[in-house]
TILUMTOR-290804 format. One line per field, with one value per residue (C-alpha): residue number from 1; residue in one letter; x, y, z. Coordinates in Angstrom, 1 decimal, padded with zeros to 4 digits. Layout:
<recs>
k: c(NUM; ...) .
r: c(A; ...) .
xx: c(X; ...) .
yy: c(Y; ...) .
zz: c(Z; ...) .
</recs>
This chain:
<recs>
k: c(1; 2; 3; 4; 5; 6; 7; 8; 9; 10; 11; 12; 13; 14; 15; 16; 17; 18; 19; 20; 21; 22; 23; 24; 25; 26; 27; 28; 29; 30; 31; 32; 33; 34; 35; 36; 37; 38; 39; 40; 41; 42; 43; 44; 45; 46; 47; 48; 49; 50; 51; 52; 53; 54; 55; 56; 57; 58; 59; 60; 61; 62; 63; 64; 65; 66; 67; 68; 69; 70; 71; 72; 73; 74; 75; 76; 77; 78; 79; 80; 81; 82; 83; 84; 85; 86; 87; 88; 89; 90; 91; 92; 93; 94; 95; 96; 97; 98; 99; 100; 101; 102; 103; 104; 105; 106; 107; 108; 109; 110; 111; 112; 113; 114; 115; 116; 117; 118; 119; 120; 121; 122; 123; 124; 125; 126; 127; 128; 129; 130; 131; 132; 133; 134; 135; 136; 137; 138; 139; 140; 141; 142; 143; 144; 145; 146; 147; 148; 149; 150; 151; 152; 153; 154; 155; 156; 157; 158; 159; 160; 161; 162; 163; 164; 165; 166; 167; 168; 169; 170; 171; 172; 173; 174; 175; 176; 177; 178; 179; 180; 181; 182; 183; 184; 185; 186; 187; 188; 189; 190; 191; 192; 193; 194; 195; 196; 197; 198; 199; 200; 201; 202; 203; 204; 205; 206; 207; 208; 209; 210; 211; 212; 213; 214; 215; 216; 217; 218; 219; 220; 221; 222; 223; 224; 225; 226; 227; 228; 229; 230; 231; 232; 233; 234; 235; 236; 237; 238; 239; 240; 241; 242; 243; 244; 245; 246; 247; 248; 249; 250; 251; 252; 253; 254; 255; 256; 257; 258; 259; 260; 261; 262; 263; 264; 265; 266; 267; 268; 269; 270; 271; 272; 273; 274; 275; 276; 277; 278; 279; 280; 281; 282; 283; 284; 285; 286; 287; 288; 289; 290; 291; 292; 293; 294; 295; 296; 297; 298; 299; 300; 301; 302; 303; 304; 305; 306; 307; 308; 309; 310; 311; 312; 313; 314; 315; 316; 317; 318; 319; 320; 321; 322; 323; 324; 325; 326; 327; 328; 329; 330; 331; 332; 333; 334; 335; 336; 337; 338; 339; 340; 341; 342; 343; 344; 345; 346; 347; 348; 349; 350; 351; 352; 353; 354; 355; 356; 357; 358; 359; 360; 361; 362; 363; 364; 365; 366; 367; 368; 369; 370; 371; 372; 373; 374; 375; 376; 377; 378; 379; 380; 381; 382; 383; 384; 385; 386; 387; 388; 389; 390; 391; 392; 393; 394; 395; 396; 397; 398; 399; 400; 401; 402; 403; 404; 405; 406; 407; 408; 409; 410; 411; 412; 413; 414; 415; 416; 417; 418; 419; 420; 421; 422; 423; 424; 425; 426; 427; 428; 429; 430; 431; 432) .
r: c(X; X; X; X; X; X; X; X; X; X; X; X; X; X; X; X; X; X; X; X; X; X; X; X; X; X; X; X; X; X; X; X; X; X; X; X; X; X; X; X; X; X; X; X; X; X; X; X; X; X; X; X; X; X; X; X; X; X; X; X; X; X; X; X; X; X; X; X; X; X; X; X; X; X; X; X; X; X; X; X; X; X; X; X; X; X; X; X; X; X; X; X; X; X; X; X; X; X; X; X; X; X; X; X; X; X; X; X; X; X; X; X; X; X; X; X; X; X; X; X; X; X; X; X; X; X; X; X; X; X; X; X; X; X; X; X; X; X; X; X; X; X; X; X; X; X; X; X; X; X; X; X; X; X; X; X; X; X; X; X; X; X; X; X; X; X; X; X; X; X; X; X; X; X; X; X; X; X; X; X; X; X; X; X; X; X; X; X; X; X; X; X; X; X; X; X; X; X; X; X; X; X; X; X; X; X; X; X; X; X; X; X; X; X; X; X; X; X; X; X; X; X; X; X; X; X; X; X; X; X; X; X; X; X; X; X; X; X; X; X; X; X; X; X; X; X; X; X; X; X; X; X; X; X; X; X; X; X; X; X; X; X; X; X; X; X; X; X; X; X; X; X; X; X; X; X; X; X; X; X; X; X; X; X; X; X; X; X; X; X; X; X; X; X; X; X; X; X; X; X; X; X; X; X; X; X; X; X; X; X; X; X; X; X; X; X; X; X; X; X; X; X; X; X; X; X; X; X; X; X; X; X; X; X; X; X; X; X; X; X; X; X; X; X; X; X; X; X; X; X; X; X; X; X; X; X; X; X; X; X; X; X; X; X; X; X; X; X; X; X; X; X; X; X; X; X; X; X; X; X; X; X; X; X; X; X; X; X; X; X; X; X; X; X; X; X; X; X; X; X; X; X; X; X; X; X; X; X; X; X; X; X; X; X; X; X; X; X; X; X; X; X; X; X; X; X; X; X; X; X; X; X) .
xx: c(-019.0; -016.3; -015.9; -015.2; -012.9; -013.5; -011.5; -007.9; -010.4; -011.1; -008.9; -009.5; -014.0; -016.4; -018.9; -021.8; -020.7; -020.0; -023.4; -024.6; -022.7; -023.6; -027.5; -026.2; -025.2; -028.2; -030.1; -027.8; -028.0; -031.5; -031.3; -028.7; -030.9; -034.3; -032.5; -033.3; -030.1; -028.1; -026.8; -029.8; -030.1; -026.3; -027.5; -027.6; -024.6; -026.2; -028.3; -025.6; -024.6; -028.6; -029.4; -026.4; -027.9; -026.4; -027.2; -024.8; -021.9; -022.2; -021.8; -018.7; -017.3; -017.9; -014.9; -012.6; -013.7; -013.7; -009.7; -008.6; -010.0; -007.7; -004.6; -004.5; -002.1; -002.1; -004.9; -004.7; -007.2; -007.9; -009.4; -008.5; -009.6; -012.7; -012.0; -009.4; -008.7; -011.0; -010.2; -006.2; -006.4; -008.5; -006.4; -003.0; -004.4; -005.5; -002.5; 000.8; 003.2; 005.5; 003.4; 005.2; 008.1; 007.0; 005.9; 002.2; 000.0; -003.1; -003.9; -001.9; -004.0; -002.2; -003.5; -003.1; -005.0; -004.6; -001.4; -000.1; 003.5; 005.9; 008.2; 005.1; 003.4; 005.9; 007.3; 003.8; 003.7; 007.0; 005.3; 002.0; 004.3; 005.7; 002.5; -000.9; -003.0; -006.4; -007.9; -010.7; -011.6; -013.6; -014.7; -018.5; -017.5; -014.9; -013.3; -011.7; -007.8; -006.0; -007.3; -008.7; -004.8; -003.8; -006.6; -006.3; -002.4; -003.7; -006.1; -004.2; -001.7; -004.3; -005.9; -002.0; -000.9; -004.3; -006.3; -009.3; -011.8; -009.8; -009.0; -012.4; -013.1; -009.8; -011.4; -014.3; -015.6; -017.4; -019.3; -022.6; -025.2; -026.6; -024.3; -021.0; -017.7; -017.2; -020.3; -020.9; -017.6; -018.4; -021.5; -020.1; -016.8; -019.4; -017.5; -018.6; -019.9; -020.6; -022.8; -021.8; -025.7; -026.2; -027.0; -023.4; -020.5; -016.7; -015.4; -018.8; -018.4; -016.0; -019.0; -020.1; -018.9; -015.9; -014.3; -015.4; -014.3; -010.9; -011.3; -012.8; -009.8; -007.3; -008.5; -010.5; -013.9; -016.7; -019.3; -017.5; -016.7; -020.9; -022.0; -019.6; -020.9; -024.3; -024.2; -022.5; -025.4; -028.0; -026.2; -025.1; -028.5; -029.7; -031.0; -029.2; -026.3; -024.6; -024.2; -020.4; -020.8; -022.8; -020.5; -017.6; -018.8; -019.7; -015.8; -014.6; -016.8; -016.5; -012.9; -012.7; -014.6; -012.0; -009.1; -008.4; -008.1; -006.0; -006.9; -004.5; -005.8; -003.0; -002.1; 000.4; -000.5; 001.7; -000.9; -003.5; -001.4; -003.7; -006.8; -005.6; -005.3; -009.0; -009.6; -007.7; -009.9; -013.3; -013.5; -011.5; -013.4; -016.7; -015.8; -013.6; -015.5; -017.3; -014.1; -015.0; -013.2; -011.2; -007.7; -007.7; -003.8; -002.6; 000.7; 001.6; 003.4; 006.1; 007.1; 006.0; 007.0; 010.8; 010.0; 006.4; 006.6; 008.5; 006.1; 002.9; 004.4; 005.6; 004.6; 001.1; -001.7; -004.0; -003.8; -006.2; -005.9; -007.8; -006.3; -007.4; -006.8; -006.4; -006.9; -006.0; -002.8; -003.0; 000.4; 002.4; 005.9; 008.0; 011.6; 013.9; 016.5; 020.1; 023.5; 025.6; 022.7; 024.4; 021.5; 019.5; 016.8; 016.7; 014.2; 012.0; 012.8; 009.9; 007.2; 005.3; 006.6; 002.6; 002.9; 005.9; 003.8; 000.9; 002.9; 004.5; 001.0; 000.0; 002.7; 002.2; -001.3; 000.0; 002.6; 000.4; -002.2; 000.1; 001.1; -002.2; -003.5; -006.3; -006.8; -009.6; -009.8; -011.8; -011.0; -012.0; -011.2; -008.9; -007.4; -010.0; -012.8; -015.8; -014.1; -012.6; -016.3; -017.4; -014.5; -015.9; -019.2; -018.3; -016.0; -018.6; -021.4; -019.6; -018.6; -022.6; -022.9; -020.3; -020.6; -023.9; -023.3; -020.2; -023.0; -021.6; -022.9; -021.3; -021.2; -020.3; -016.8; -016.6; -013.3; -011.7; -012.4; -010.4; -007.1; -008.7; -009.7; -006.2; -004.6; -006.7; -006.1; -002.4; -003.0; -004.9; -007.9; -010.6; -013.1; -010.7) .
yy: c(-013.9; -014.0; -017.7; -019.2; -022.4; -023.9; -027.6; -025.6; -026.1; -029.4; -031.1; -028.8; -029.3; -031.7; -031.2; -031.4; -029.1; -026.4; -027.1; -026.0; -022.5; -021.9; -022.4; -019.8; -017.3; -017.6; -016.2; -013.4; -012.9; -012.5; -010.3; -008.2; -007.8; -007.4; -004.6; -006.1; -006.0; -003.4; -000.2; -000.9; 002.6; 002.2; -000.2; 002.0; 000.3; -003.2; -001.4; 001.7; -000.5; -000.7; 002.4; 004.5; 006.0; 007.2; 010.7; 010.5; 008.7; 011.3; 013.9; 012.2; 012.2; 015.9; 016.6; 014.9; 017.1; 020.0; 019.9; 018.2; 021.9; 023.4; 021.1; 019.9; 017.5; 016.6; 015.7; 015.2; 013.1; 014.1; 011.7; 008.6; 005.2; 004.4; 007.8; 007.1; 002.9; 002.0; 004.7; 003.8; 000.2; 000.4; 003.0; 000.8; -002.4; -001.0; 001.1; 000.1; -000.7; 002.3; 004.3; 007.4; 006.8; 006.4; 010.1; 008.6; 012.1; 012.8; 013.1; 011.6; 011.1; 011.1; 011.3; 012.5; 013.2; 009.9; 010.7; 013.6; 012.8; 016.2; 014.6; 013.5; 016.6; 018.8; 015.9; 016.7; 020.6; 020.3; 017.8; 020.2; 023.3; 021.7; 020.5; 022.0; 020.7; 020.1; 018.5; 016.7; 016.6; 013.1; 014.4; 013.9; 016.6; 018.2; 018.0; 014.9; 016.0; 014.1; 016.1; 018.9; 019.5; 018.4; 020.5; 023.8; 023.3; 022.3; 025.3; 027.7; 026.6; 026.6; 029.8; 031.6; 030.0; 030.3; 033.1; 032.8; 032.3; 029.6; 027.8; 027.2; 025.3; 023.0; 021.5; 019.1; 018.5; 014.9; 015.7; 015.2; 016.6; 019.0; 020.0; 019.8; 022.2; 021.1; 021.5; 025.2; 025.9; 024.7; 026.3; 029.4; 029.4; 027.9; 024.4; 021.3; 019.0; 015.2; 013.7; 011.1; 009.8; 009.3; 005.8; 004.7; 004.2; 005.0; 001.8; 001.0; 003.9; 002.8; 002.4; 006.1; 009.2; 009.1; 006.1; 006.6; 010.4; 009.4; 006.1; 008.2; 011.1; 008.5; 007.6; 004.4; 002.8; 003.7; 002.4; -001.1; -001.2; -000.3; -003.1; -005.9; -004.8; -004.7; -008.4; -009.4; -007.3; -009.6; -012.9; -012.3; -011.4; -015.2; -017.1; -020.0; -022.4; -022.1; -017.8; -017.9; -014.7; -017.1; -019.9; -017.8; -015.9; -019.5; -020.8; -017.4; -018.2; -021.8; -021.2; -018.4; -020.6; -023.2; -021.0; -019.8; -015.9; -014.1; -013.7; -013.4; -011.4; -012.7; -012.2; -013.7; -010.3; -007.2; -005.0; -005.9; -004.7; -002.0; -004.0; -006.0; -002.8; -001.9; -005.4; -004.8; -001.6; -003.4; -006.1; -004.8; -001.9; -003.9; -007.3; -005.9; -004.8; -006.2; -008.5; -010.3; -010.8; -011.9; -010.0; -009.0; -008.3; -008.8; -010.6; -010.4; -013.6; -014.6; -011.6; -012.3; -015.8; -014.9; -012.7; -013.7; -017.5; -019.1; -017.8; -018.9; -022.2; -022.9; -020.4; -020.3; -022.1; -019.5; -018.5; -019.2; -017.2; -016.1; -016.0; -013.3; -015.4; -013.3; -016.0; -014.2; -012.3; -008.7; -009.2; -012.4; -012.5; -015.5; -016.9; -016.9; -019.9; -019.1; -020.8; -021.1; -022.1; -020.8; -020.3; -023.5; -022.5; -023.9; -026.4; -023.4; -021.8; -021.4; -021.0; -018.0; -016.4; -016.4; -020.1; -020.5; -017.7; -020.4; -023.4; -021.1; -020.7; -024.2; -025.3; -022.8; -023.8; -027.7; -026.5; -024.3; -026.8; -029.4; -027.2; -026.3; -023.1; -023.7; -021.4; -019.9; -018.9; -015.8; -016.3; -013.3; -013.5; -010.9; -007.4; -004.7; -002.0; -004.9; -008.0; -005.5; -003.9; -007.4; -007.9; -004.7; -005.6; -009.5; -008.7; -005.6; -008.4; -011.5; -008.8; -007.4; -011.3; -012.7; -009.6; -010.9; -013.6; -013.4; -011.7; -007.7; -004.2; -004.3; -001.0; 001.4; 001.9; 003.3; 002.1; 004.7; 007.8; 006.7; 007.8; 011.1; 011.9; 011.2; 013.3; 016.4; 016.4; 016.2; 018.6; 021.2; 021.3; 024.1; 021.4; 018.6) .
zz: c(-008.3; -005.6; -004.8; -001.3; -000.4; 002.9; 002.8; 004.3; 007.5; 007.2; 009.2; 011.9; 011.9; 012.0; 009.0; 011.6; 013.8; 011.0; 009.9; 013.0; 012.5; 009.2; 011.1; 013.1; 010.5; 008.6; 011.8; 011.9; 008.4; 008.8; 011.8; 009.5; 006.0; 008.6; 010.3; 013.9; 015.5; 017.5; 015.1; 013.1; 011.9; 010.2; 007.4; 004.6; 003.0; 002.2; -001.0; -001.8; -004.7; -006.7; -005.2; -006.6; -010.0; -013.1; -011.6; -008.7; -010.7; -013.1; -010.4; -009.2; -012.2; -012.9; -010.7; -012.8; -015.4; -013.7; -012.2; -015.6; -017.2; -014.3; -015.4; -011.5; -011.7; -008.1; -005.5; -002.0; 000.0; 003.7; 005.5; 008.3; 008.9; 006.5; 005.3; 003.4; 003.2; 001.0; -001.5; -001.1; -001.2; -004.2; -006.0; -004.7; -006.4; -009.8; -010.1; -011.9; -009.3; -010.5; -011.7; -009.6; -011.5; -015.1; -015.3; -016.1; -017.3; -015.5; -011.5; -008.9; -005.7; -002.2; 001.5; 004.4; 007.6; 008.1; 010.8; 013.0; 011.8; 011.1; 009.1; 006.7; 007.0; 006.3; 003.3; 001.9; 002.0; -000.3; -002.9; -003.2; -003.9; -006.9; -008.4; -009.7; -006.9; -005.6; -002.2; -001.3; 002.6; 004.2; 007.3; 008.9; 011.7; 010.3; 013.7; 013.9; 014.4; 012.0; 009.1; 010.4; 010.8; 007.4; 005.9; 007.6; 006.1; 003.0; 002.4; 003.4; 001.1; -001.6; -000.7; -000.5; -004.2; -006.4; -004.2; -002.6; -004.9; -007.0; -004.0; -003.3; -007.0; -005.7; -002.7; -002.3; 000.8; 001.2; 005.0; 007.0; 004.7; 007.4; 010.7; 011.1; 010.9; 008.1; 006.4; 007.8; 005.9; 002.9; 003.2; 003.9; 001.1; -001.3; -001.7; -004.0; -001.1; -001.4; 001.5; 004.2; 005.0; 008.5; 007.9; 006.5; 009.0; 007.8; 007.2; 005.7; 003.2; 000.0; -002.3; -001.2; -002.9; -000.2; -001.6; -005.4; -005.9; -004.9; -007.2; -010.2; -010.2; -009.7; -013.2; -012.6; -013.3; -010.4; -013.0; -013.3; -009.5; -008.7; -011.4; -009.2; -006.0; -007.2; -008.2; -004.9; -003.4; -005.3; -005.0; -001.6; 000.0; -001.1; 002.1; 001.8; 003.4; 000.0; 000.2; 000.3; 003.1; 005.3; 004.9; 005.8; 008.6; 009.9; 009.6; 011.2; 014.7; 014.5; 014.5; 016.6; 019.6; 018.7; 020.4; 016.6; 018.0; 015.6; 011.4; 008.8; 005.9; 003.1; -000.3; -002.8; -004.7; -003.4; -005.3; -002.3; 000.3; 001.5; 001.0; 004.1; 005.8; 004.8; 006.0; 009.5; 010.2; 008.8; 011.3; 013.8; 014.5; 013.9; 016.1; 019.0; 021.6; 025.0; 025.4; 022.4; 018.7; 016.4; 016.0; 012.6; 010.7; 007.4; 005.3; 001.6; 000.8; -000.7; 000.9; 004.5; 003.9; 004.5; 007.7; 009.5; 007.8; 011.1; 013.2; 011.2; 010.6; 014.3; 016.3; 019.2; 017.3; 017.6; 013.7; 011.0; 007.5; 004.8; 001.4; -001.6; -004.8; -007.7; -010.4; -013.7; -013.7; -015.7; -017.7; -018.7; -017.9; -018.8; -017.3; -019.8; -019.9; -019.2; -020.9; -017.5; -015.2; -012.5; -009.9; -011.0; -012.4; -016.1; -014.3; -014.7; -018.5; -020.3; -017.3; -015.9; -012.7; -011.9; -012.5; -009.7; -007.7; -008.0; -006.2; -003.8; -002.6; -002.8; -001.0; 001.8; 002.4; 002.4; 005.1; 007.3; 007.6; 008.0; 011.1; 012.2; 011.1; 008.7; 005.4; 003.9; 000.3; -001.2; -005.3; -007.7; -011.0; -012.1; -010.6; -011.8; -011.0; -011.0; -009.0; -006.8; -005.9; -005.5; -002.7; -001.1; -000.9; -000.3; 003.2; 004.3; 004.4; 006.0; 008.6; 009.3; 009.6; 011.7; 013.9; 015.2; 015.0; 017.3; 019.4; 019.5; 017.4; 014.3; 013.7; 016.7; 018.2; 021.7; 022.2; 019.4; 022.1; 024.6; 023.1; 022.0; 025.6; 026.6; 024.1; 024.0; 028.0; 026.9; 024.5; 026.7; 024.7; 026.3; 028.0; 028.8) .
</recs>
């Protein structure tokens, strides 16, 4: 089970008055799993994982099967915000790092939708034309602009290489099971559809078929992932001060009313890049509203160390940071020792560079406590399909809980039209 550290806040609390919070967040836990609170009737995520049956894996999986008998080489994922993160930072952190240049066989997955850049767009169209592809779209409306733009590209490109017909076996839609552009198309070209239920929010949905399609033809494990969320489902829903979800959704509020305003989602693992970025949208998009939250970004050290580190260390004390541990590396590389010496580092001959990774993160925390920004750990075990659905499910819950418990809906997000109003007035949209 994902595991929880809590002493990086320490100096920072007063046992008592944590205990307090962690009271707290066992109410809103309880107002969460008794589906009392506001957005009540967007709680369909908290059992996806023990509700998902063989059935519906198997039908995920039947389009892997399906575009492997086509030789698709190539898919590309429409789809923005929790259309499209979970599925990315998943696919990032299982995949080799290089894996687009070792000439790896089967499916690539790539995205778009997720920007109204030219350059990108355009970059894209000439990547499709070399390749044997096939699209899936993420859309509830099927009007959202993003990828309503990259998909009315994207199928006509399909439709103008393979025909009509064929075409429509390359795309999947993944939409509202009943109204919806989107859904009257598919209905009406006769795609393969996956449903968004009504009772799942985007950044809610990676467990859903709109984060697991992508997962499953990007060649990984949706089985393994559903079996780690499924325990984090069971051990998370425990009523208790010891649920590691209720004791960190305590520390975030407790800190956050302490004048701690901004979190740091970090990483000394590159490979979770995009899981802070899933992160950022999750609770940003669930805590910001009515003037209230915490501001939710994201670091990969060492990396960030060397850019973002003088800032962290020194800078406005309104930081705290939460730190993915992955405990078990994947591979084993060792430093070799060297005749000359010449950079110094015999000292180190014979260790792991996860070992040195290892104390750069100790001594990080030491130093960033030391100048007050206190660190919370998350610790899984190692980098795959199961401990990775366990982090999904973990962060989706602490953020149901520390949502009410900060006192706002979890799970609308008025705010996200305002800049759509603006732009389709810009744009002259009919209406606007």
């Amino acid at each position: 089970m994902v595991k929880i550290d809590l002493t990086g806040c320490d100096a920072f609390i007063k046992p008592e008055v944590f205990d307090r919070y962690v009271n707290k967040a066992l109410e809103a836990q309880a107002v969460l799993e008794n589906q009392t609170g506001a957005g009540n009737d967007f709680l369909g995520w908290q059992h996806l994982p023990s509700e998902t049956g063989q059935a519906e894996i198997d039908d995920c999986l039947s389009v892997v099967d399906s575009w492997l008998e086509r030789e698709v080489d190539l898919v590309v994922v429409i789809g923005i915000g929790g259309s499209y993160l979970g599925a990315k930072a998943a696919i990032e952190a299982l995949s080799h790092s290089f894996a687009a240049h070792l000439g790896s066989q089967g499916l690539k997955v790539v995205f778009a939708g997720e920007n109204l850049s030219e350059d990108y767009t355009a970059e894209l169209l000439d990547l499709v034309r070399l390749h044997n592809t096939a699209c899936v779209v993420i859309s509830k409306s099927g009007t959202t602009t993003e990828p309503a733009v990259a998909f009315r590209l994207l199928k006509r490109h399909l439709e103008e290489t393979y025909g009509k017909e064929e075409a429509c076996a390359r795309i999947v839609a993944i939409t509202d099971k009943a109204r919806g552009a989107l859904k009257s198309l598919s209905n009406q070209e006769g795609y393969k559809t996956f449903v968004i239920e009504d009772n799942v929010g985007g950044r809610f949905s990676v467990l859903t078929p709109v984060g697991l399609v992508p997962i499953a033809l990007a060649g990984f494990d949706i089985e393994a992932m559903l079996k780690g969320a499924k325990d984090a489902e069971a051990a998370l829903s425990q009523r208790s001060a010891d649920n590691p979800a209720v004791r960190y959704a305590a520390m975030r509020n407790l800190l956050y009313d302490n004048g701690k305003k901004i979190e740091l989602f970090a990483s000394f693992n590159p490979k979770l890049q995009y899981l802070g970025e899933w992160f950022k949208q999750l609770f940003g998009e669930s805590e910001g509203k009515d003037g209230k939250g915490i501001f939710p970004a994201s670091v990969i050290f060492t990396t960030d160390l060397h850019s973002m580190g003088q800032y962290i260390q020194q800078g406005e004390r309104i930081l705290f940071e939460t730190v993915v541990t992955v405990e078990n590396a994947g591979r084993e590389v060792t430093i070799p020792s060297d005749p000359q010496d010449l950079d110094g580092l015999n000292y180190l001959a014979g260790k792991h560079v996860e070992h040195c990774n290892r104390m750069a993160q100790l001594g990080t925390k030491m130093a960033h406590i030391d100048g007050g920004v206190p660190n919370l750990e998350i610790r899984i075990d190692r980098l795959d399909e199961y401990n990775l659905g366990q982090l999904f499910y973990f962060f989706e819950k602490v953020c149901g809980i520390s949502a009410y418990q900060l006192g706002v809906n979890p799970f609308n997000q008025p705010g996200v039209e305002a800049y759509k109003k603006n732009m389709f007035k810009l744009l002259e949209k009919p209406g606007y």
